[in-house]
Each structure stands twice: as C-alpha cells, then as structure tokens.
C-alpha positions in Angstrom: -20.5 -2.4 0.1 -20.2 1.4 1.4 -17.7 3.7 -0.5 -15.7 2.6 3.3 -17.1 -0.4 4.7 -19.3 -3.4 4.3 -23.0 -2.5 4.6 -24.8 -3.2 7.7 -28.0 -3.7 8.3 -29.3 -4.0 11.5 -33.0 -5.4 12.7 -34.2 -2.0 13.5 -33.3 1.6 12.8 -32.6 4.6 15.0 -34.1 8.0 14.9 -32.1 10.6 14.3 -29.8 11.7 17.0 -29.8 15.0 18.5 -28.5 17.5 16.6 -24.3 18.4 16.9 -24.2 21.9 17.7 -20.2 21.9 17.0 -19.0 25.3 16.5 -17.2 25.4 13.8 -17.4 29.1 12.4 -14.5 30.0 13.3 -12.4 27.3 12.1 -11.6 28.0 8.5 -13.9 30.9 7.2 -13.3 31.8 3.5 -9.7 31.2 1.4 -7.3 30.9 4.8 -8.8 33.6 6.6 -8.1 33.9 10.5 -11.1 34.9 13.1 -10.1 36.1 16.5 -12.1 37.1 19.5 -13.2 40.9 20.0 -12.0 40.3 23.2 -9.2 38.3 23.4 -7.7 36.5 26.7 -4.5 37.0 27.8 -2.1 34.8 25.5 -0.7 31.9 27.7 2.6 30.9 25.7 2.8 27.4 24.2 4.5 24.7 24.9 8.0 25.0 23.7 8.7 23.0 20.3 11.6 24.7 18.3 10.7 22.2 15.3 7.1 22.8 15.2 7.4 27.1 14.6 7.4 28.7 11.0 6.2 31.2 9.6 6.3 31.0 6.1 5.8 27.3 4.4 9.4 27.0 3.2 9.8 26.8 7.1 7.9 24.2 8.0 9.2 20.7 8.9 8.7 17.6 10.6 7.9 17.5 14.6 6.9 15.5 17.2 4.4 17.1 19.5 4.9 15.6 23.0 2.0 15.6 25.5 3.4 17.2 28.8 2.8 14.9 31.8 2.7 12.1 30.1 5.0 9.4 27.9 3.1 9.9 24.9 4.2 11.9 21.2 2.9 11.7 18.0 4.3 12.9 14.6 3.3 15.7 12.4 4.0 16.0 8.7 4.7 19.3 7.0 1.7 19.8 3.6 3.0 21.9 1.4 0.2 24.1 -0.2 -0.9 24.1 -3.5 -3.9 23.1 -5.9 -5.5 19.9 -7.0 -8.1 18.1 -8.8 -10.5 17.1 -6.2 -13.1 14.2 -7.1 -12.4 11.0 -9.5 -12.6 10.7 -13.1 -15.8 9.3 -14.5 -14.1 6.4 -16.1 -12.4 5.5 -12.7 -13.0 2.2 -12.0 -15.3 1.8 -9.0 -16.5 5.6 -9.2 -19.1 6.8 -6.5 -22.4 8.8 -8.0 -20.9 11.1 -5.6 -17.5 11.8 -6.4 -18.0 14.5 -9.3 -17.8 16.6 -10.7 -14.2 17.3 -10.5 -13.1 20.5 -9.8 -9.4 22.0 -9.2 -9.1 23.4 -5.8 -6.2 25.5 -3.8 -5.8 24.1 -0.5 -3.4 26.6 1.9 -0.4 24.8 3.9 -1.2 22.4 7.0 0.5 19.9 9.2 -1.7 16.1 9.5 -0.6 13.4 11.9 1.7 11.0 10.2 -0.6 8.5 11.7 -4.2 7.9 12.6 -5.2 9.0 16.6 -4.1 6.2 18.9 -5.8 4.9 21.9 -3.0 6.0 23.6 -3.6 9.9 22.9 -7.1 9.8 22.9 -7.2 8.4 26.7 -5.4 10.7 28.1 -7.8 13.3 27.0 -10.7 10.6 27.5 -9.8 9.9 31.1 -7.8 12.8 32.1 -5.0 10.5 32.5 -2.6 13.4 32.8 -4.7 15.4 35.2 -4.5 11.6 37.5 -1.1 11.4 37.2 -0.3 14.9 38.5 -1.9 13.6 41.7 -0.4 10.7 42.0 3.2 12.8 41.4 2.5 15.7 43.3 3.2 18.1 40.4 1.1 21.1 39.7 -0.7 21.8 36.6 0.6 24.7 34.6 -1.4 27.2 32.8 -1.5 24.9 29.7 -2.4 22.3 31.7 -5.6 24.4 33.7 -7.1 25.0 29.7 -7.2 21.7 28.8 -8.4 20.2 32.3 -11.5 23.1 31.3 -12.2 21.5 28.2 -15.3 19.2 28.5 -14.6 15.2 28.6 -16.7 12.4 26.8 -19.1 11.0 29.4 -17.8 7.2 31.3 -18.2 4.8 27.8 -21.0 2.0 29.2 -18.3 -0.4 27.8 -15.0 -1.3 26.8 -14.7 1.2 23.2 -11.9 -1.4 21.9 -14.4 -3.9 21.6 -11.4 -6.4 22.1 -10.0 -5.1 18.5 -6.4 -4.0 20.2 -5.2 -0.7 22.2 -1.5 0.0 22.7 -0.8 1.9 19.4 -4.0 1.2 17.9 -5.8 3.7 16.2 -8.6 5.2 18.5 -12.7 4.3 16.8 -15.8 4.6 18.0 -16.1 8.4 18.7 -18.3 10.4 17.1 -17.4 14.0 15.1 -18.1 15.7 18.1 -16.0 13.7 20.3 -13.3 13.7 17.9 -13.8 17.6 17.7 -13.5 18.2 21.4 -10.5 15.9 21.4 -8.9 18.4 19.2 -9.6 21.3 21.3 -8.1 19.7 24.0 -5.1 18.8 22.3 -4.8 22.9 21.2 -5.6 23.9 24.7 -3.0 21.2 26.2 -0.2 22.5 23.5 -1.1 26.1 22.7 -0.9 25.2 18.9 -4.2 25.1 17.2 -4.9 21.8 16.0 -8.5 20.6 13.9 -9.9 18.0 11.8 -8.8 18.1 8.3 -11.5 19.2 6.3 -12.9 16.9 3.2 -10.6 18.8 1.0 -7.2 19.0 2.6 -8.2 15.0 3.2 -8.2 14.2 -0.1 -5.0 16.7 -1.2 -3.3 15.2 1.5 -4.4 11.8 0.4 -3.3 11.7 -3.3 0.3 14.3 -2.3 0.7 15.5 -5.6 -0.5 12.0 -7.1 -4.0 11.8 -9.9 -4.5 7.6 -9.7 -7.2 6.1 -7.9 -4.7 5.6 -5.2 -1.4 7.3 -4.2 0.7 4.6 -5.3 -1.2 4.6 -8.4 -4.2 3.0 -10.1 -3.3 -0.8 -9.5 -5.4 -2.1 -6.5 -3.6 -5.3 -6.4 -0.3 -3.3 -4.8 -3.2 -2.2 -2.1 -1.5 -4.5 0.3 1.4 -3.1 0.7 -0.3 0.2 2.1 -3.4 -0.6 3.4 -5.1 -2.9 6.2 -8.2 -3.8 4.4 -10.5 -6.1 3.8 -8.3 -8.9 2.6 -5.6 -8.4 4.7 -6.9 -7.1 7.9 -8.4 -10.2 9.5 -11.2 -8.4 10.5 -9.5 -5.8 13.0 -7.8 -2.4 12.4 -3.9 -2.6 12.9 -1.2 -1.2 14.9 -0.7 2.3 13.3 2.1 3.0 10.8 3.1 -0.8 9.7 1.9 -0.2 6.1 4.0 1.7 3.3 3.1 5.6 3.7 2.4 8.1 0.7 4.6 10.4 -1.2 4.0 12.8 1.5 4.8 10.3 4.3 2.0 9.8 5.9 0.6 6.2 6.8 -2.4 4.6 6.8 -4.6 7.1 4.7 -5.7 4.3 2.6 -7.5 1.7 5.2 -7.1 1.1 8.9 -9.9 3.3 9.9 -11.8 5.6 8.2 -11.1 9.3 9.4 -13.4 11.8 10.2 -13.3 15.2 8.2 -15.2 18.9 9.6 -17.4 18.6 6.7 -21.2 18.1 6.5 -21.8 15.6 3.6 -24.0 16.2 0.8 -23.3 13.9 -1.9 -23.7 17.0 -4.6 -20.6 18.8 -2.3 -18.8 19.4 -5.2 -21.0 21.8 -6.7 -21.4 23.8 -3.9 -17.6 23.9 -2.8 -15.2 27.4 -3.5 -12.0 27.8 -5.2 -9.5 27.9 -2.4 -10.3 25.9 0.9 -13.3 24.7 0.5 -15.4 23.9 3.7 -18.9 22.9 4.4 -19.8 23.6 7.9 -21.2 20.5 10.2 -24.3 21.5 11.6 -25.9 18.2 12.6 -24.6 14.9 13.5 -25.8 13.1 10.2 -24.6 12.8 7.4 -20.5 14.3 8.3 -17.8 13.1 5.8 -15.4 10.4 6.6 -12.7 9.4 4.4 -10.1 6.8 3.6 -11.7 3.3 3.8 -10.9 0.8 6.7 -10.2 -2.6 7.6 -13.8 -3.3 6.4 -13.7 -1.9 3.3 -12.8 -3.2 -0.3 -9.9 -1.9 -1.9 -12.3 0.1 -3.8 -13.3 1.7 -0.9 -10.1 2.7 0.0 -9.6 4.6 -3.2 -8.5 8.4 -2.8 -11.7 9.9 -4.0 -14.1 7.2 -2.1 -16.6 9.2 0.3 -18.5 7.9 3.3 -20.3 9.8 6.2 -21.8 9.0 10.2 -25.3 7.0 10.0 -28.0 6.4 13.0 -26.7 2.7 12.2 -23.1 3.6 13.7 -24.9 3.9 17.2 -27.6 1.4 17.1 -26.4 -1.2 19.9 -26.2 1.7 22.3 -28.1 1.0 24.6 -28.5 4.5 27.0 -31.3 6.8 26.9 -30.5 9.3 25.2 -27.7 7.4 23.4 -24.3 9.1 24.2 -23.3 11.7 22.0 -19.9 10.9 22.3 -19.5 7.5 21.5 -20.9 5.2 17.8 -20.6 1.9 19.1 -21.3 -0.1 15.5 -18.9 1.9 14.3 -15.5 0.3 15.3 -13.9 0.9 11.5 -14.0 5.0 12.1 -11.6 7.2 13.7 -9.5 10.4 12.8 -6.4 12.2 12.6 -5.6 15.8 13.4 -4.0 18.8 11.4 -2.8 22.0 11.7 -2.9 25.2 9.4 0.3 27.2 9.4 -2.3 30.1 9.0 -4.4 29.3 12.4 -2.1 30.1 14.8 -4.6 33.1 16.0 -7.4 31.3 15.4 -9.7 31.5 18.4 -11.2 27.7 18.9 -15.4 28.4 20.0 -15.6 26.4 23.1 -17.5 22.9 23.3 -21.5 22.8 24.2 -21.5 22.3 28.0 -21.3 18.7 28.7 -26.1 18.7 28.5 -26.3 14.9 28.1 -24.9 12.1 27.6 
C-alpha cells in the first residue's frame, strides 16, 4: 500500500516521460514575494466579484467564482495565514520514512476550492465548452474571454477519461501536473484572478486548519468515514464532491476522494531542504511531483494529513499513443486537484504554457 493508494504493478514498466517544462518561477518566489513582467500588458479588468476582493486577510471571505458563459460555479474558502508544524510525529502511527523531520513553517494567506476540481469545470476548459456555446448563442467573447480561448488545450483524450467512474459533480482524475497546471492558467486568464496549485505546504496547513492529529478530526481512524471516501467505504469509485463532513476550515474532501496534485517536485528528504516561510520546491520534470490527501484507493492511513505520494511512469502505462500524451495518466483514476489563490498574487504574472509540441 502507497502513502495514497494501493500499489500497482503492472507487467511492464515505462520509460520515463518527457520532461515537464512547467514554468513555475514565477509562481511563489521566496517568503510571498510577487514577480511581474518588465513589460507588462495592458491590464484587462477582472471579472466582477464584490465577495472575492480584499486586501488585507481580515478581508477575506467566502465566494463563489462563476465561470462566464457557462452554468457552472465553484466555491472558494478564505486560509487565514499563519504557522504550523509540517510533517508527522515519529511515533505517529502509520508514519512514512518520508514525512520528517518536522519543521514549523509560516504559510502566507490563500483561498483553496471548498471542493476538489469537477468534471464539470475541467471540461469546459478541456473542450472549450464555453468558446462552443458562444457560437451556438451568437454572443461575442469578451477580452477575458479572448485570454483564456489563447491558453493551450489538452490534446482529444484517445478515450473516455471517466473510465465509467461518474461525471456530473465528480471530481475530475486522470490529468497530469501539467494539465492540471494549464487548467489553472486558464481559469486566471478566464477570471482575471490568479489562481494555482497549492503548493505541498499550504496542502498540508490547509489540511490539518489549525489541527496537530494524524487527521483533522483528530487521531482516531475509525471516525475516517464520516469524512472520507476511502477504501472501505468508497466501493471502488471516487464520489460526488462535498458529501463527506469537511474540516475546521470547511473544506471537503481533503482526506480521500482523490488525491490532489501539489506545484511541488517530490524528494522524499523535502523537509530538509524546505525555508521558513512558504516553502516551495520548483517542478522541473514530470516524475516524481507531490500529491496529497489519499483517495478512494487508499487506506485510512493513507489518508492521514502528513501522508505523501507523487506521479509515477506506472500512472500512464495503458496509454497507448506514441509518445504517450502529456496531458492525460490513464492508470491514474484516484488523482486529481484543487485550486488556490494567494491574496498576495494578485500581480503575479502567470509564465505562459509550452506550445502545445506533442501530444
């Protein structure tokens, strides 16, 4: 058993995929520090969203971020920032070799989905629903609408990416980091605010809101039911998104479901290597990058707040294109993501995606 899901082992092995270039520089250099372009472009306003402005933290509050052109919303929850004890104990029960040393950290105040990516977000970025639907209404794009159309779209999947596991207000799977990435650029370039994966860090502080047991609702794993589709419970499928108990914080589903992929590259001696405030370390190659939070496949002690997992050749063995698709890990159907946004990134400049090369 993985620190997220059941081992699998396949009859062969893949080589190693190409190599992510995902530009991630800019992202979240230093302790909160914002990059911007030498030269920037004109600023094309945002879409309007009263609830989703502040300035300060003691701002900050809920909102729903609707996607214009379409039916389609999802929730974000306001982090307040502050500092934690990142890794597990080494009397946890369950411990990963790579879950130490433990080391306080200060993460910086962010906003994360209340729930996991769903199918039905990610296809209208996937398919360009919106930009189909325009035409089919007559209505012309706006400037917001022109960025996003710009951003570079996952090639046509060779098969159905649900893999009969469920769609309407399931949580998206199968992507991989980069496709998860771009989705996020999209959704910046669609909204005007900057959104991004969470990195391994804000994950787990997010994760435990304010807690220190092996789980947010504390160190009994036989109350894992009540929060979690896992293992035991999930009858071997992830599950409509925010059905389960949420955290202190409110969000849903960080324990189980699907695992969630972070910006991180993993190296299972991160901790050493990590800084005081906002620690980051920068993807620069599709394997290993962190993903967090356990699934439906996993154990309850894979589900645990400090558990650690990251991408393998395995996720993307029954592909079978030539190259395989850099978008896409078809064994991996226990892995999606969720987005955030740092109050401090509003001026961040997002680095554009590698034109669309391959597959």
């Amino acid at each position: 058993m993985s620190n997220v899901g059941r081992s699998r082992r396949f009859a062969q092995a893949e080589l190693a995929g190409l190599a992510l270039l995902i530009g991630l520089v800019a992202w979240w250099a230093g302790a909160g520090a914002r990059v911007e372009s030498a030269d920037p472009p004109a600023k094309t306003p945002a879409v309007p969203n009263p609830a989703a402005e502040a300035k300060t933290q003691a701002e900050m509050k809920k909102y729903t971020e609707a996607l214009v052109g379409t039916e389609v919303s999802f929730d974000m929850v306001p982090i307040p920032g502050g500092e934690f004890v990142m890794g597990s104990p080494e009397g946890e029960a369950d411990r990963g070799h790579d879950e130490g040393p433990q080391h306080k950290v200060k993460i910086a105040p962010f906003w994360m989905g209340k729930c996991e990516v769903t199918w039905d977000e990610y296809d209208i970025f996937s398919y360009s629903l919106d930009v189909k639907r325009r035409s089919i209404t007559n209505v012309a794009a706006s400037e917001r609408d022109k960025l996003a159309d710009a951003v570079t779209k996952p090639t046509k999947p060779y098969t159905d990416m649900t893999f009969g596991k469920g769609h309407d207000g399931q949580p998206a799977i199968c992507m991989t980091g980069l496709a998860a990435k771009t989705y996020c650029e999209w959704l910046s370039a669609k909204t005007g605010r900057f959104y991004r994966l969470p990195t391994e860090a804000e994950w787990e502080y997010a994760c435990r809101a304010g807690t220190k047991t092996a789980f947010s609702f504390g160190d009994d794993p036989a109350k894992i039911d009540e929060y979690a589709w896992y293992l035991e419970n999930a009858e071997d499928k992830p599950h409509k998104v925010g059905k389960k108990k949420p955290n202190p914080w409110g969000l849903h589903d960080m324990h189980g479901n699907v695992c969630e992929w972070c910006i991180d590259q993993y190296y299972a001696d991160a901790y050493k290597k990590h800084s005081a405030e906002n620690p980051f370390l920068l993807v620069t190659k599709e394997y290993p990058q962190v993903a967090r939070g356990g699934s439906w496949e996993s154990d309850a002690a894979g589900c645990r707040s400090a558990a650690r997992d990251f991408s393998k050749p395995e996720w993307k063995v029954q592909d079978p294109q030539l190259p395989k698709s850099r978008w896409f890990h078809t064994d991996a159907l226990f892995l999606g993501f969720r987005v955030v946004r740092p109050l401090a990134g509003e001026d961040i400049k997002l680095p554009p995606t590698e034109p669309n090369k391959d597959r």
